[in-house]
C-alpha positions as CSV (number, residue, x, y, z in Angstrom):
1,X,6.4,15.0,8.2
2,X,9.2,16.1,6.1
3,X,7.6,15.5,3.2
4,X,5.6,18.6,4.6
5,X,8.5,20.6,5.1
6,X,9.9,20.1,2.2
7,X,7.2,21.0,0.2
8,X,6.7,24.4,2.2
9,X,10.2,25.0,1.1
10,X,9.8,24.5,-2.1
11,X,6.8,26.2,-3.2
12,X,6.2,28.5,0.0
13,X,9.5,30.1,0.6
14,X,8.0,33.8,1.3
15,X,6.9,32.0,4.5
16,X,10.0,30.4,5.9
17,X,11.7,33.7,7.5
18,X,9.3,33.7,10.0
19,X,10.9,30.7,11.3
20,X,14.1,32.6,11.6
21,X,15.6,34.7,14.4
22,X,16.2,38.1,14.0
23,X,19.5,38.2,13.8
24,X,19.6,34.8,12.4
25,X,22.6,33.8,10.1
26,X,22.0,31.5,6.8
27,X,24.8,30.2,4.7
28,X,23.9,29.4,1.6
29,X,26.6,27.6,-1.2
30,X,29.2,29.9,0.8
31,X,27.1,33.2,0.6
32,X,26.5,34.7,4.1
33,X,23.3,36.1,4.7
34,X,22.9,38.1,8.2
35,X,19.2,38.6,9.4
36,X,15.9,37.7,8.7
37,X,15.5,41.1,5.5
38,X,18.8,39.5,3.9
39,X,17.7,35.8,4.3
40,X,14.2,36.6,3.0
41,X,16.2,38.4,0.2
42,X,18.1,35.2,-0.7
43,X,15.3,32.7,-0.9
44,X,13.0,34.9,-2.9
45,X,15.8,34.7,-5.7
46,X,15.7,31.0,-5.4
47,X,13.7,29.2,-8.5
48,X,11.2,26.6,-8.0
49,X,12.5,23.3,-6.6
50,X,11.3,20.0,-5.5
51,X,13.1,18.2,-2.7
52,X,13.6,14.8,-1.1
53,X,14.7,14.3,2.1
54,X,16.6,11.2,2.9
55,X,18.1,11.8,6.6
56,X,17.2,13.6,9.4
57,X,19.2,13.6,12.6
58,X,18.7,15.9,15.5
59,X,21.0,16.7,18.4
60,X,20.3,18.4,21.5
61,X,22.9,20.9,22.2
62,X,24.7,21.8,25.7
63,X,22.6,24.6,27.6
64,X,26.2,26.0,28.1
65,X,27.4,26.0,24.2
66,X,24.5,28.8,23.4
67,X,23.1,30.2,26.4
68,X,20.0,28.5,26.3
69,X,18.5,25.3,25.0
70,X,19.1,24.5,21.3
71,X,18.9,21.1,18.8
72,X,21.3,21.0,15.7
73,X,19.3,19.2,12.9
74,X,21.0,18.1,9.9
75,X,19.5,17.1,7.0
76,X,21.0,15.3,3.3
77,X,19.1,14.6,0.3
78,X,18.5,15.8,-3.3
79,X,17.2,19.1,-4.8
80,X,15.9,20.5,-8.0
81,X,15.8,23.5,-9.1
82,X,13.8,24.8,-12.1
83,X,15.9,24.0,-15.1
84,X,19.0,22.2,-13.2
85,X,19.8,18.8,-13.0
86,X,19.2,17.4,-9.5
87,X,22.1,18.0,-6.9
88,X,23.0,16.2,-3.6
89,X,22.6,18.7,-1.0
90,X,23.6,18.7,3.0
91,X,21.8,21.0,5.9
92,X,22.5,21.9,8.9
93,X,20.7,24.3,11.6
94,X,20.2,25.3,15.0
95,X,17.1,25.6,17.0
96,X,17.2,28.2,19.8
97,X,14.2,27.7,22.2
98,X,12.5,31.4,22.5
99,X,12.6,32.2,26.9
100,X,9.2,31.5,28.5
101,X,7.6,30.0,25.1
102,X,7.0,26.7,23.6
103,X,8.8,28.2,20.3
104,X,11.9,27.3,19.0
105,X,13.6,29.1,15.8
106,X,16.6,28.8,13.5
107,X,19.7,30.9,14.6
108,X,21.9,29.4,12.2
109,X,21.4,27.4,8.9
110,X,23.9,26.2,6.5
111,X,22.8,24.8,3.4
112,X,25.4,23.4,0.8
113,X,25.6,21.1,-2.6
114,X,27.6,18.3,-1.9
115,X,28.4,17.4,-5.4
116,X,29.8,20.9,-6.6
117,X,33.1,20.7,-4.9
């Protein structure tokens, strides 16, 4: 549920590079983080938040766009940081299926406030 997910986000975040390719790219507010060291790096500095998710929409993506099979999720809802008024906030990511495995993982992940233009 993403209720779930969210909450592993928010309070669990030492956790969430695992989900991440190795050379996985995460844009974050406009700062570019390449691999999974620099990503982990990122969302350690992150304060406490508390989420709400209110859409999810998934996508599959063309076999031939990424050389294997992949879903774009994208995600909107509000966030709230320790301190901070809530913000609007819009995600997107894709899922790469792993060869020969049941596992997918994020290869790239864009995260971004929508109210702070």
């Amino acid at each position: 549920s993403s209720g779930i997910n969210a909450e592993y986000g928010d309070k669990q975040r030492h956790g969430l590079t695992n989900l991440y390719l190795p050379d996985a790219v995460l844009t974050w507010n406009s700062n570019v983080c390449k691999g999974k060291a620099e990503i982990s790096n990122l969302l350690a500095t992150l304060p406490i938040s508390s989420c709400s998710v209110y859409s999810v929409d998934a996508q599959p993506i063309q076999e031939k766009a990424f050389n294997n099979k992949s879903v774009m999720i994208c995600i909107t809802g509000t966030i709230r940081f320790t301190s901070f008024p809530e913000k609007e906030f819009a995600q997107t990511f894709i899922l790469h299926k792993i060869p020969d495995t049941n596992t997918m993982k994020i290869s790239y992940d864009n995260f971004r406030f929508m109210n702070d233009l």
